[in-house]
FIMAR-869206 format. One record per residue (C-alpha): x, y, z; residue in three letters. Coordinates in steps of 0.1 Angstrom, whole numbers, plus 5000, padded with zeros to 4 digits. Each point is the difference from the previous one (the first is absolute). Example, Ala and Ser with C-alpha at 12.3 -4.5 7.8 and 13.67 -1.06 7.14 Angstrom:
2
512349555078ala/501450344993ser/
END
This chain:
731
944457427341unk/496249925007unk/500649734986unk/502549825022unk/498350125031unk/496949904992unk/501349634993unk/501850015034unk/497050115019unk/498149694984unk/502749815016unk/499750145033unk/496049975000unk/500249664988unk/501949905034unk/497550145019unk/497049794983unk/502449675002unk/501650085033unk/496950135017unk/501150255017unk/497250244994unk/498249775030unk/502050265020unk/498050244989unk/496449785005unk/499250265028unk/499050224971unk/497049944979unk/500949924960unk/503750085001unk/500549664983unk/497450094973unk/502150364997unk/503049814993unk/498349804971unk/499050294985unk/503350135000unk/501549694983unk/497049984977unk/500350384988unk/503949964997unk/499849734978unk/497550124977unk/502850314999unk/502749824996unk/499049794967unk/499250354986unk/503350185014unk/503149914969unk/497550184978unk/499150305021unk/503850035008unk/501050054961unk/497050254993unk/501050215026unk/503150134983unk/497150134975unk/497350105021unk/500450195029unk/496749905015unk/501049685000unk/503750075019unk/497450175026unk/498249725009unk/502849765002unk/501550325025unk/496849895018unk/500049684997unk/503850025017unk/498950205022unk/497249765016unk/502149704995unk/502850215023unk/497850035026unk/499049625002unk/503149924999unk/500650235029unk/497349815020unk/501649694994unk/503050075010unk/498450175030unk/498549685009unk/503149814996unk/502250235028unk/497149985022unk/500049635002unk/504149974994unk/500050215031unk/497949825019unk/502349734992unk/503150185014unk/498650115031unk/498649635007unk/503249824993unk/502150315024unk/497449915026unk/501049614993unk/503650075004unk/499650225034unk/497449775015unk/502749684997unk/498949694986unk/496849945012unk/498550304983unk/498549994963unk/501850064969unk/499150144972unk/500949854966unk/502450194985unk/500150154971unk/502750154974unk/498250174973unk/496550034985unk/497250224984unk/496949845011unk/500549795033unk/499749604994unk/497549795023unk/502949895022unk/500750325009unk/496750145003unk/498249775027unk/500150355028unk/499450254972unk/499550365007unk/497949965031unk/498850345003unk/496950044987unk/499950394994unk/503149934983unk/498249754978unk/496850194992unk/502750304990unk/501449764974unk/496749844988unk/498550364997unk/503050064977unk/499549754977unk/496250034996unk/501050414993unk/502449864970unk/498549784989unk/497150214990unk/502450314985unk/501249644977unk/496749974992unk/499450364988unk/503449944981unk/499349694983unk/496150164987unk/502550324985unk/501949654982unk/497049914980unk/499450334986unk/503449974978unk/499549664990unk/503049885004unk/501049664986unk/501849675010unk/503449974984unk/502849765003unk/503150185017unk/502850164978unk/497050014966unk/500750214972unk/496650155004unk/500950375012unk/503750004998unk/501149904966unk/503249894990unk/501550214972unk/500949814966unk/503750064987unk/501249974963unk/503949974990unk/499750354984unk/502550275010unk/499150235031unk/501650325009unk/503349945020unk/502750195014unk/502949895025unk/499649594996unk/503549984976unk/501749875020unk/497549755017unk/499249964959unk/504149894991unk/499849765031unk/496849814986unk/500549974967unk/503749875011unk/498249775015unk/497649884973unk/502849954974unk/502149755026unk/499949674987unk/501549845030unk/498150075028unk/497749734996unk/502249835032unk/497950235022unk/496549764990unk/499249685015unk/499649754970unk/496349884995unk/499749665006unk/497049864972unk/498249675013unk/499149744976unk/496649954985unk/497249885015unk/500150285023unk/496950214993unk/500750305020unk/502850104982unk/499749954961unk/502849944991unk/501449714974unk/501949705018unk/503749994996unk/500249744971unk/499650304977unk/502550205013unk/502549884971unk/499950094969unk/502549824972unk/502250184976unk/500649694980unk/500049665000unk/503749975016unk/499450255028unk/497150075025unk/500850365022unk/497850005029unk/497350285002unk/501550185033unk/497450195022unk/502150295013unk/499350235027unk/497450235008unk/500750354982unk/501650265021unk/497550215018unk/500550345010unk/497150175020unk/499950365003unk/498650095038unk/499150345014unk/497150215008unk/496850094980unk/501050304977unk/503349965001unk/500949924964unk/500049624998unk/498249954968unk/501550314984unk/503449845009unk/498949754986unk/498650134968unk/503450144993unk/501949725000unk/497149804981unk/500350184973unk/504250115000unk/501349954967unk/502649725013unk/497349855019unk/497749954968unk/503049884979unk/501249755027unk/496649865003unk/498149784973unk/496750035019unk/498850265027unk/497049985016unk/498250285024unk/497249845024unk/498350245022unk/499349745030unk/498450215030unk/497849895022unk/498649625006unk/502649834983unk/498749764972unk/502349794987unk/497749884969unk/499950394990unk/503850055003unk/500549734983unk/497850054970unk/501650364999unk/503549775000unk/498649774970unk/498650274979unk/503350175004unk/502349694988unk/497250034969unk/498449675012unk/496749944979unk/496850005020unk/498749695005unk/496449965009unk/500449775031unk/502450275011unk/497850075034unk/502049815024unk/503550015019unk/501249704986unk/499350064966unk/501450344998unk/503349875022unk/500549704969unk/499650234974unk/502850235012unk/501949695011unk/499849874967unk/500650324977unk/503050115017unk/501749645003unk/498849904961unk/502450374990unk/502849835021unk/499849704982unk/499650104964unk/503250225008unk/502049715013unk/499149794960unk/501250264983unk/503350055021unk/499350375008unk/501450125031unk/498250365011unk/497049895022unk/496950195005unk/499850255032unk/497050125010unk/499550325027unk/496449995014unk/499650325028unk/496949915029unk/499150345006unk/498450065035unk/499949645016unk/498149965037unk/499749725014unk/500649704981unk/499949675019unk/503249774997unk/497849774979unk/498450274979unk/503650094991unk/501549704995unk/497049904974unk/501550344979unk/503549924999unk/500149625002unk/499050064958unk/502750214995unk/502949805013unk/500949874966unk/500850394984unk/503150074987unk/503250105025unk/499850385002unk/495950005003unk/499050265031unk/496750035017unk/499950425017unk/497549975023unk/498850385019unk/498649935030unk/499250275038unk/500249705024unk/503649805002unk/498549665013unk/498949954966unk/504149994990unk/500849805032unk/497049774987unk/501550034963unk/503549845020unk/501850364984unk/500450175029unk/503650054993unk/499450174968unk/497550295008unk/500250334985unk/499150215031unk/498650324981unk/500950305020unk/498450364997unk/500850264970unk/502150255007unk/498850405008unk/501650094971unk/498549744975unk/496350065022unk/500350354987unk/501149934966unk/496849764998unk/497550245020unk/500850264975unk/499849784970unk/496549915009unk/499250365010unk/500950094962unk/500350385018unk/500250244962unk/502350304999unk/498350235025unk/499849795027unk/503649914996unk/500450365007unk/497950055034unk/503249925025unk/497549975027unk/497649704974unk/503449825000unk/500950045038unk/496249845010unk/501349694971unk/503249975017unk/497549965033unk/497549784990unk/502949794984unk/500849935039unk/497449885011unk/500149724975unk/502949865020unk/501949854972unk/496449804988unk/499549994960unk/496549974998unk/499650285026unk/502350234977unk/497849914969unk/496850055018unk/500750335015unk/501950104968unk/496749884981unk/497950205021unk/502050344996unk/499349954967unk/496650184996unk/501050265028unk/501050304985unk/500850275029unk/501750015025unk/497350035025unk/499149644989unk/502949895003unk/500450155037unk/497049835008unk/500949644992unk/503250095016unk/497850075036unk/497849734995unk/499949685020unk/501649754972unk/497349735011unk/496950264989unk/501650044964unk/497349814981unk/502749914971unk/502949845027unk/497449765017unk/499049884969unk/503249974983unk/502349915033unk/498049885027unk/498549734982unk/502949804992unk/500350025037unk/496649925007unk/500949664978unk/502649945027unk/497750085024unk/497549824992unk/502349734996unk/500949945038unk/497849835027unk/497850215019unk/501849965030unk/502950144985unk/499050294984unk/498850125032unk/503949995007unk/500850164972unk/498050285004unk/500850095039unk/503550074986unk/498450334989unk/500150145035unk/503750064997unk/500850284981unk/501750034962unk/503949934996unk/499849815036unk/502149715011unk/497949735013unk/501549705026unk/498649674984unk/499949855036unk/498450315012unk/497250004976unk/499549625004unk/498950105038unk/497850284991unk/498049794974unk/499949745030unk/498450275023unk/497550084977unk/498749664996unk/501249944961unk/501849674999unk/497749744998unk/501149705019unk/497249714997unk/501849765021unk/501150035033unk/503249844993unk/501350274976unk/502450275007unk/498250394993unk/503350114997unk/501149744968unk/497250084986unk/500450335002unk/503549984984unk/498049764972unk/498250314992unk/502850225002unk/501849794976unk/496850014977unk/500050344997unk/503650044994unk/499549734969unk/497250234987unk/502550314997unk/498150185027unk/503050095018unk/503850154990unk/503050085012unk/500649765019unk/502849975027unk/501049655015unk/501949885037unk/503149834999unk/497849664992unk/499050144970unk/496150045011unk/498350304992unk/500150255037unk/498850334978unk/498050134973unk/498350274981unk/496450024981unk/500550224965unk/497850314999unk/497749884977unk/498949705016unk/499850235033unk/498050224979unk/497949694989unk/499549845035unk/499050375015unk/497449994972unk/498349685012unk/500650115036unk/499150394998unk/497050025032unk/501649745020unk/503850065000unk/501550345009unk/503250174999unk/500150325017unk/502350265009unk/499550215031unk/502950265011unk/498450295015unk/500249995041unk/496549885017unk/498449954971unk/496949765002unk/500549694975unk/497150004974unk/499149714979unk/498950024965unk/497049805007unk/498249795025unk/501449674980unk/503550025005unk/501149735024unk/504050014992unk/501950355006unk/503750044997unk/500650365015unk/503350234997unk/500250275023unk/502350195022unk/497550145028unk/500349945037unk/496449865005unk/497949824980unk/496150025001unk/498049734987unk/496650024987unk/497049685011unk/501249764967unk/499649674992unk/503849984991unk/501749645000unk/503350154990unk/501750305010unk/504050054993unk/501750285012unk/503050154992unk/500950275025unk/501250125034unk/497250055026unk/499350025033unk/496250135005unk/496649834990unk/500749655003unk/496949985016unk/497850084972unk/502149744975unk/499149775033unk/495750044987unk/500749834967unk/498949625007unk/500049864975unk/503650054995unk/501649724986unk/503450154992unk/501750285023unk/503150104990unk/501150285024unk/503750024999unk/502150295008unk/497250095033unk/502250145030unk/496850025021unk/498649785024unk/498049734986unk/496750005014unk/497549705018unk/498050034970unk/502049834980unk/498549685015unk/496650084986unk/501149924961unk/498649685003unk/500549924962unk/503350094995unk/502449774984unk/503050234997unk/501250245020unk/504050174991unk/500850285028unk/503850044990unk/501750295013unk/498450075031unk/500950125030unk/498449825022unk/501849825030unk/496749695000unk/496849954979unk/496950005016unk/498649685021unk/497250074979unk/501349884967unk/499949675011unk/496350004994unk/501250004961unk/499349615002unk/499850044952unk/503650185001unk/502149804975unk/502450234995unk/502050255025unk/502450244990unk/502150185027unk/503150044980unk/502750265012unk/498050135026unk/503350055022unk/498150115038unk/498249674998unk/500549785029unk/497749725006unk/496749904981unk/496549945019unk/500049715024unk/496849864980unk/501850034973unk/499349575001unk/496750054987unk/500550144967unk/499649624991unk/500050124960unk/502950215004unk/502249844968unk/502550294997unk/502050235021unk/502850234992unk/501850115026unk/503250134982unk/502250285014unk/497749975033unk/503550035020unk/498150035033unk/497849724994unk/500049695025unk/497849744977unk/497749825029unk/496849814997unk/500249924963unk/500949615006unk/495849985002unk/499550114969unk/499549704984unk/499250134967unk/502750214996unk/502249924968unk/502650324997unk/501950175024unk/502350294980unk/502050165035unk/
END
């Protein structure tokens, strides 16, 4: 996550160098020379930052200071954005003056939405000069704890790596051999099916081979395409259609390649085949490899000049059109069909793929190309879509039967009930997974009472040294696979608990208050690309059961427990999910890093602790300590539904909140107050049945984007026609 936030906040300091606008803050001696040395430092960080985010999940000194390192780049951020509503509502209160004062009076430029203020918006600034030395005095204080941060940096040496390198996180090779299975049969019957069809070559798009003289491709012109049985007939050398390609899409550790191994090496499979070929493909994509595994698998000789694309491309070209034709001479009918399986493909460009299959369009009807892959773009890019096998979790049953396998548990064990009842519970926490039943079932293996057992039973999964090595890091490949910006998104989805059903337009608004979509142009939408990222995730196999509106779009969804389990690991000090249902009981934090809490409780009043929190979610009816929720400024996210007291003036002092949901409450108005919100993008007031009228400032929430006002029967909706910004009204 330090990652993506430390890029953003380069952005943000950039626009004050180019824009000027630390000259507001000239009244203060070297504030311009803090703010260099806040870029300066950052970027020396951030060059060092893919490498020191990969050796954390190794080194716990290291996940500290990148704790640190988000902990400082919070608070910058904080300042910023401090800055930014100070000047915004100068803005406001200029252009109200404007509109009272007629039109002789001076108008303010107005603005719609932005971090760090542009020059044409900027020319009053924040005239108060204690407010100004307040803000300067702030950065010079960061930008020496930076400083401090960035001389603990050296000490671990980290290195410069490209993004998404194999340095840390490595990519496990794959064979054809047989793994362990139980439970795929069926899935099993359906694919090989599949791979003995002869006539579902319909389904590919014919390749379309250019003539000679084009380099790029390497292929031979069409003039040779013929090839002449005798002297009274010539049969034309027909290019058919790409084989049939099948891809096999679902999560990391969910049986792809073992699927796949099965069918590989089914006994109809390896009789219906003349040539099967296993490539384990992972991670960059090289099409000369693949297709040297391809040649060396249709027994093509080596050829010393065999180094480049082209070469490699003819020689397969050649070898499997020269078997067609000496077929055709001697009037033999069979033709060769090959099966070649691309285990564990990422992310192939349309041209890398094309350059591995354009050789291969001259196989035999019947040849198949099984490719496994975790993200489903590659078999919308593969032009397959239709003909995904979406592999769905194992069974309880077949989890247990696998678990136990891998547990090898001898005679006496089989005998302690109470041994077998602790299987039967560990077997549930691998939530249908395959690797996680062959990890845990691998790690009972050496524990021989049942006190060890007990204990792995009460242990945090994340903290079992043998499941993050063995689960997490296929994960961590798909992890690591995403864009910083997005795997900040990703891993906020751990503050909603296990088995929860999230709203995808919901969780769109909350990564928008936190600041996570990255829009670089002012003409873009923050909510599409938010549903962009969504949509990433969903291709990845993050996400599951899905359910979908009457438009078919996806309105809910859940998170499987071990990538909940996976995302709490990355997130453990800054994300918290707590449980408080004891009557005036006095929230406590885990730590002092937590800045996201999602609290269950059933008390009357609530007490909140001094906290730099930027999230807080409850879920619970109250009435009592508003106030003290009201001292948390840097709130960013307040959802406080299901209150049935009277929202306080305070509210109005959350200067950096984006989102605010108070459904359910009883009150009869909101306070005048919360029209100070001038960041709110997003205001929930759903159901809330007593609710008559909303502030009359309500006009000034000019970033207000969405409001839901649904079962708000009492409601009279006036004022909203100046909220220009505002693109979704749900009543």
């Amino acid at each position: 996550m330090a990652e993506a936030l430390v890029g953003v906040l380069l952005e943000r300091l950039a626009s004050i160098t180019v824009n000027k606008v630390e000259q507001e803050l000239n009244l203060v001696i070297g504030v311009d020379k803090e703010i260099e040395n806040l870029t300066r430092t950052l970027k020396a960080i951030q060059a060092v930052l893919e490498d020191a985010e990969q050796r954390q999940v190794q080194d716990a000194s290291v996940r500290l200071w990148l704790s640190n390192l988000k902990e400082v780049s919070d608070a910058i951020d904080e300042v910023l954005d401090e800055w930014s509503y100070e000047i915004l509502k100068r803005q406001i209160v200029e252009k109200q003056q404007g509109e009272e004062g007629g039109e002789n009076a001076p108008v303010a430029k107005k603005k719609v939405c932005f971090s760090i203020p542009s020059p044409c918006c900027c020319s009053s600034g924040v005239k108060p000069v204690v407010r100004r030395h307040d803000i300067a005095k702030k950065i010079k204080d960061l930008s020496e704890w930076l400083a401090s941060i960035d001389a603990e940096r050296k000490t671990y040496q980290f290195q410069y790596i490209e993004p998404r390198s194999e340095k840390l996180i490595k990519h496990q090779k794959t064979s054809s051999l047989l793994d362990v299975s139980f439970g795929r049969e069926y899935e099993k019957e359906s694919l090989v099916s599949k791979l003995l069809d002869d006539g579902g070559e319909e389904e590919s798009v014919p390749l379309i081979i250019p003539n000679e003289g084009s380099e790029k491709e390497g292929v031979p012109d069409s003039e040779e395409e013929s090839v002449p049985d005798s002297e009274e007939e010539s049969v034309p050398y027909k290019i058919p259609n790409v084989p049939s390609i099948i891809p096999i899409v679902g999560m990391g550790g969910i049986g792809k390649t073992t699927l796949s191994q099965l069918v590989y090496n089914d006994r109809k499979v390896r009789a219906h085949f003349d040539k099967r070929i296993w490539i384990c493909v992972s991670d960059p994509f090289e099409e000369i490899q693949i297709l040297a595994a391809i040649a060396q698998g249709l027994d093509i000789p080596y050829h010393p000049k065999a180094n480049a694309l082209e070469t490699y491309s003819q020689f397969i070209y050649d070898s499997i059109k020269d078997v067609e034709k000496k077929k055709r001479k001697i009037k033999k009918k069979e033709k060769t069909k090959f099966l070649i399986v691309l285990d564990d493909v990422w992310n192939p460009t349309a041209y890398q793929w094309e350059q591995v299959i354009k050789p291969l369009s001259v196989g035999a009807k019947g040849s198949k190309i099984l490719v496994t892959t975790r993200i489903e773009k590659v078999a919308v890019m593969m032009g397959v879509a239709n003909n995904v096998i979406h592999l769905e979790m194992l069974s309880e049953e077949y989890c247990r039967l696998l678990f136990f396998h891998f547990a090898s548990m001898g005679s006496r064990e089989r005998k302690e009930t109470r041994m077998l009842e602790v299987g039967n519970e560990l077997v549930k926490k691998c939530k249908g997974l395959p690797l996680a039943a062959k990890t845990l079932g691998s790690l009972m293996r050496g524990k021989k009472t049942l006190e060890e057992w007990e204990g792995v039973l009460n242990s945090r999964i994340w903290k079992l040294k043998e499941f993050e090595e063995n689960v997490f890091q296929p994960l961590l490949l798909s992890y690591y696979d995403l864009a910083p910006t997005i795997r900040r998104c990703l891993l906020y989805c751990a503050i909603f608990p296990k088995d929860y059903q999230m709203d995808r337009v919901d969780l769109i608004h909350l990564w928008m208050s936190q600041d996570y979509l990255n829009v670089k142009e002012k003409t873009e939408d923050i909510y599409m690309i938010g549903e962009a990222y969504f949509e990433d995730l969903v291709m990845r196999s993050f996400f599951q059961d899905f359910k979908r509106d009457v438009e078919g779009n996806i309105s809910c969804f859940k998170m499987h427990d071990i990538v909940h389990d996976f995302v709490q690991y990355l997130t453990n000090n800054e994300i918290s999910i707590l449980d408080v249902r004891y009557p005036n009981r006095r929230l406590e934090l885990p730590n002092a890093k937590v800045h996201h809490v999602n609290l269950t409780f059933d008390n009357e009043s609530l007490l909140f602790p001094p906290a730099n929190l930027r999230t807080v979610i409850l879920d619970g009816y109250w009435g009592y300590g508003a106030e003290s929720l009201f001292q948390l400024k840097s709130l960013r996210t307040l959802k406080m539904s299901k209150f049935w007291g009277i929202i306080p003036n305070e509210l109005g002092g959350l200067i950096h909140l984006r989102y605010l949901n108070l459904s359910n409450n009883h009150s009869e108005e909101l306070p005048e107050s919360m029209c100070e919100l001038y960041n709110l993008q997003t205001l929930i007031v759903a159901e809330s049945s007593a609710l008559q009228r909303l502030p009359q400032g309500v006009g000034k929430l000019i970033n207000l984007r969405h409001l839901d006002v649904r079962g708000c029967i009492r409601l009279r909706l006036t004022g909203i026609g100046k909220l220009a910004g505002l693109r979704t009204v749900l009543s």
